[in-house]
N, C-alpha and C positions, 0 to 999 in steps of 0.2 A: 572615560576611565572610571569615573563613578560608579555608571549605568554598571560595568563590569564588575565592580566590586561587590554593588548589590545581589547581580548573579551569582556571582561564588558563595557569596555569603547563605543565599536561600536552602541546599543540601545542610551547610553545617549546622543552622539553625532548626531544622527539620528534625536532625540527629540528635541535637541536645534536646528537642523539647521530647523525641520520642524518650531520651535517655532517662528524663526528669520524668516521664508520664510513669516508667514502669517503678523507678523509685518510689514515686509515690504509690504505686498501687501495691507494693512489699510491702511498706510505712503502713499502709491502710488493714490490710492481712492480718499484719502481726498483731495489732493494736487489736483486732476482732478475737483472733485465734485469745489470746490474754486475756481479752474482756469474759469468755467461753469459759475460759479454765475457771476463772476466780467464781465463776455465775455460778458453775455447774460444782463449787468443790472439788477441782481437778490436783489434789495433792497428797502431802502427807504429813504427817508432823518427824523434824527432825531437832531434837534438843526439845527445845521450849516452844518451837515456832513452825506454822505453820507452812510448806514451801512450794510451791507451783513450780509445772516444769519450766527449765529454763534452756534457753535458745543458744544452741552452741556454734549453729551452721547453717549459711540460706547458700542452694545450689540450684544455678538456673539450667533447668535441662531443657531440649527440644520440645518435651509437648508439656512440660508443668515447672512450678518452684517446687523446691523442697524446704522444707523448715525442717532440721533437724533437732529435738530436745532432749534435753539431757534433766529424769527424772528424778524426785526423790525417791529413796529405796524406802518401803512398805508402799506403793501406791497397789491400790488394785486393778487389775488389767479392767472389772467389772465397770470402773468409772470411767474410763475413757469409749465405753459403747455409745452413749449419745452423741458422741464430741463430732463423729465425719455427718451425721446426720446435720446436727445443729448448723455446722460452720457451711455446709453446701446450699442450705436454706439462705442463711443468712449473707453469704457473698453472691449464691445465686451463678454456682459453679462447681462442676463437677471436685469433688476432695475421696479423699482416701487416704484411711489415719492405717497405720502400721504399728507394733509395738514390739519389739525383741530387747536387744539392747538398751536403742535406741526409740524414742516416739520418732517416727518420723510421717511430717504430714504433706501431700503434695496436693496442690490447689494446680488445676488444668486451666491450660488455655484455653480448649475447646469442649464442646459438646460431644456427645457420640454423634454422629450422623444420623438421620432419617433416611436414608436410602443411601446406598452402596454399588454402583454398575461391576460388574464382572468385569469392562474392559480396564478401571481402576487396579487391579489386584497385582502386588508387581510378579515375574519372571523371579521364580526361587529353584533352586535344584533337588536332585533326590525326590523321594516317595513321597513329598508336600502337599497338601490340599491347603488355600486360604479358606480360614474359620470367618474371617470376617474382621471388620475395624472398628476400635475404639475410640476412646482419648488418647490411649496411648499410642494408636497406630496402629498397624494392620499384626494378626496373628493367624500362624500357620500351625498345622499337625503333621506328623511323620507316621505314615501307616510302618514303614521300617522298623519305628519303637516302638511305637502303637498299632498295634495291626487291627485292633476289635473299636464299634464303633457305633454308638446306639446313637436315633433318632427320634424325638416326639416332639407332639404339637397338633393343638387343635387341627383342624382342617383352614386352608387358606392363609395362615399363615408365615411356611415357607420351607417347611419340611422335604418336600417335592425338589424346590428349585433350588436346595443345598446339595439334594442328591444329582442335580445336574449341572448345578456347579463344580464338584466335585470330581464327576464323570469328564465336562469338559476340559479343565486344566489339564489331570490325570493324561485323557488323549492327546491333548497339544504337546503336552510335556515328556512322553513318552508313547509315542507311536506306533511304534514294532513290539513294546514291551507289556503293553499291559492290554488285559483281558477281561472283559464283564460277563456276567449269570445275572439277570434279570429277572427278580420275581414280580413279578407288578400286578399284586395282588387285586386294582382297581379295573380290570379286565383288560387288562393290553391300553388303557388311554396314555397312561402318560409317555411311557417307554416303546410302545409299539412303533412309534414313527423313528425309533432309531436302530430299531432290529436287524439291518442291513448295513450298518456302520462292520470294517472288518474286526472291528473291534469285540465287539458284542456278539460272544457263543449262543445266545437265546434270550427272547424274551418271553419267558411264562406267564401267561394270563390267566390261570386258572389255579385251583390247588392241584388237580391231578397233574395237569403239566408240569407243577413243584415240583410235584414227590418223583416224577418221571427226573427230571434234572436234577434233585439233590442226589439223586441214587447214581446217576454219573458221578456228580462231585466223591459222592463216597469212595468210589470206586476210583476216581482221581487221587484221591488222601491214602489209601491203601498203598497205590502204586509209586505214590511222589514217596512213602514211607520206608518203603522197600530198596527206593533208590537210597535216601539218604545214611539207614543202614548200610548197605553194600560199599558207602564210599566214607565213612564215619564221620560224616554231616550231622550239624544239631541246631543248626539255624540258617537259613537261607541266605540272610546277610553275608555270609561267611564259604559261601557257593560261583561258582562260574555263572549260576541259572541268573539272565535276568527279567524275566518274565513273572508278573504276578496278576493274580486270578482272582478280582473283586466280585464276592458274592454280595446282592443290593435286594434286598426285602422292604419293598416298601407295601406297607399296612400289613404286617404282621398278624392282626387280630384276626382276620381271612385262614389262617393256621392253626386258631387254637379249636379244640377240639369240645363240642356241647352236649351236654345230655338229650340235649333234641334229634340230634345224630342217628343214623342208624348205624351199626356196629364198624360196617368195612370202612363207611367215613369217618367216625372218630378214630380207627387205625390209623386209616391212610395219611390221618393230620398227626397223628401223633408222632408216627413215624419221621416225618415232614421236621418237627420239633426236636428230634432227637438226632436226625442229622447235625440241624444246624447249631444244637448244645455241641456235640462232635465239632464241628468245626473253629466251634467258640473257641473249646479247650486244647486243642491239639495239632488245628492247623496254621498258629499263626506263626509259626517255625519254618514252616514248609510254604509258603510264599503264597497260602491265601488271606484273604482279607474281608471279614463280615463285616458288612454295614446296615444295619436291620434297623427296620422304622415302625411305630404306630402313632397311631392319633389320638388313643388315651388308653397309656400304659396301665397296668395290672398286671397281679401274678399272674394270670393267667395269658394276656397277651402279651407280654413281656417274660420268656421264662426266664427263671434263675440263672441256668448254667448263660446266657448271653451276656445279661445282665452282670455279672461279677466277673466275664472275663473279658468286657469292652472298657476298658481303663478310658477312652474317650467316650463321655454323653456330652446330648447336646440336646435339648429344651426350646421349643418355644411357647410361647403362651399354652396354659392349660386353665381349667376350670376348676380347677378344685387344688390344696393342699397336697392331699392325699396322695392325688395323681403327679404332683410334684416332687415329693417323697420317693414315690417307686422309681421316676427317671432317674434323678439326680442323688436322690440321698440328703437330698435339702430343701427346705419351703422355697419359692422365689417364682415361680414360673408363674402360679396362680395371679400376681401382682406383676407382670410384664406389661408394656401398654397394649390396650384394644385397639390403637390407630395407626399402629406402627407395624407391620405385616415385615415381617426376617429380624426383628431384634429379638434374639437369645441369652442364654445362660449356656456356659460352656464349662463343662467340669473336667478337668483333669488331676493333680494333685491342689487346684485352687480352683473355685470362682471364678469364671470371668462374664462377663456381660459384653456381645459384641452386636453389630449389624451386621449380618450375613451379605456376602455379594447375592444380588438380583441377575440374571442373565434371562431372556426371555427364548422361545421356543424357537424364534426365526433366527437369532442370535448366535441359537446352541447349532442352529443346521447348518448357519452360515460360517461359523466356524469349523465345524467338520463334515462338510457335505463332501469335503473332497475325500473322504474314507471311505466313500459307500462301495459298495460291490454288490455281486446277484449271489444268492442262497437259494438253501432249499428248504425248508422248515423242518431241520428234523436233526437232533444232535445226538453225537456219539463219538466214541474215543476212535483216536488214531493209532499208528502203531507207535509213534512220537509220542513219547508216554508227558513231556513237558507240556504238550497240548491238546485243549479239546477243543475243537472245530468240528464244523459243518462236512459233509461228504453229499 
């Protein structure tokens, strides 16, 4: 009967010490977060005296604590910029301090990950692609809100296999529905081994082959426009159609046009360019979707018009400021780590920093090998104006 009690007892003792470990480690937090304010000057004077924020609300979420404080009024938002630095050094975990209302600071449980598998990423519905996982857990985009969608990042480190990350879900998720334009401006290597997928209207290897398929797409945007006119459509979303037509530029700088050129080739790029501003601006209404990539953005390889109407960027390590400037609109990529190959910077209305799902090449077939079919190399419109396929 003993023996027995000592069993039972083992769980509940477990439970308490887990209970008393996390106590103590809030008790530990707060005491630091405090020691932080007073170090740093983290207040303001009210009356006579001097007042540090003060602690209104501890909220245990799933992936962090939260500290909520309640500050004195005249603080400057300008003092509280060392404070997420400091306290993440110092407990030696991920933080991120907030400031509206309320300061509110949350201390993570976890790390971001070092690698990420595609087969992790969960089953979401809609137009979704996973961005990838943080501290806080996995994040998703909606080409539906977001239809526009820039890509950088040195070479190798993951540019490529977000674009077939991307591709993969997309086909899992929507089979019959959705449609690829492949420019694969590094001669047919990455994309070519999926040219045959029924998914995929063509994969271009070259710039003339580009300008040859964007002049279809134009010619698709004209006719998809004529429709929506005739039936007083103004957004796809809002349509019977559910079919949508992801155009994917990866290495873009393959398209910008050089003084080295001779005339009909800096055209033929230019033109190439000026589609795809067109479709930046005017098709993402009409149920296409640019996804365009380089390896180190500039005005020049990065034009304007994509650039200001891709409301999703997404970064991974680059060499320079500069170059992180023209992706993002922000320093940070320059300072991503060199050992870490798919951790980005993801800009939408905020910052995020995630680990990209990894899916490797055997992976992406053996998930969609079953979609192959025989083609013919050669594209051109139907009389199904909703689609462009092969004949």
């Amino acid at each position: 009967m003993f023996f027995l009690f000592e069993l039972l007892a083992i769980p509940v003792l477990a439970g308490s010490a887990a209970i008393l470990s996390g106590v103590k480690n809030k008790q530990k937090e707060k005491r630091v977060i405090d020691t932080v304010f007073r170090n740093l000057k983290v207040g303001a004077v009210e009356g006579k005296e001097f007042v540090y924020p003060k602690l209104v609300a501890t909220e245990q979420k799933d992936y962090c604590v939260r500290y909520v404080y309640r500050v004195p009024l005249g603080l400057p938002k300008k003092a509280l910029e060392p404070v997420e630095e400091i306290l993440a050094a110092t407990l030696d975990r991920p933080v991120e301090v907030t400031f509206k209302k309320w300061l509110c600071i949350d201390i993570f449980n976890n790390d971001i990950p070092a690698k990420v598998p595609y087969s992790e990423a969960p089953d979401m519905k809609g137009w979704v692609v996973p961005l990838g996982c943080n501290e806080k857990g996995w994040h998703f985009h909606d080409f539906d809100k977001t239809p526009h969608c820039t890509i950088a990042g040195t070479t190798r480190f993951g540019k490529t296999v977000m674009l077939k990350n991307m591709m993969t879900y997309l086909i899992e998720h929507h089979p019959e529905d959705v449609e690829f334009l492949i420019l694969d401006m590094k001669g047919g290597l990455e994309f070519g081994r999926y040219r045959n997928l029924k998914q995929v209207i063509e994969v271009s290897s070259n710039p003339f082959e580009a300008f040859e398929a964007l002049r279809i797409v134009q010619t698709f945007m004209e006719q998809r426009m004529r429709e929506f006119c005739q039936n007083g459509w103004s957004n796809i979303v809002d349509t019977p159609i559910k079919k949508r037509l992801f155009v994917i530029v990866d290495e873009g700088a393959q398209l910008a046009p050089d003084k080295f050129m001779i005339k009909e080739q800096r055209d033929m790029l230019a033109a190439c360019q000026h589609i795809l501003g067109e479709v930046a601006r005017i098709s993402g209404a009409l149920g296409l979707r640019l996804i365009f990539c380089t390896q180190y953005p500039t005005s020049d390889t990065l034009p304007r018009q994509i650039k200001q109407n891709a409301d999703l960027k997404i970064t991974y390590r680059l060499p320079a400021g500069y170059a992180s400037m023209v992706a993002i609109d922000d320093y940070g990529a320059e300072e991503l780590p060199s050992d870490i190959p798919g951790r980005a910077i993801v800009k939408t209305h905020e910052l995020r920093i995630v680990q990209t799902p990894f899916i490797s090449d055997d992976e992406m077939m053996k998930r969609l090998g079953v979609y192959r079919v025989a083609k013919v190399r050669k594209t051109q419109r139907t009389a199904n104006e909703d689609t462009i396929c092969f004949e």
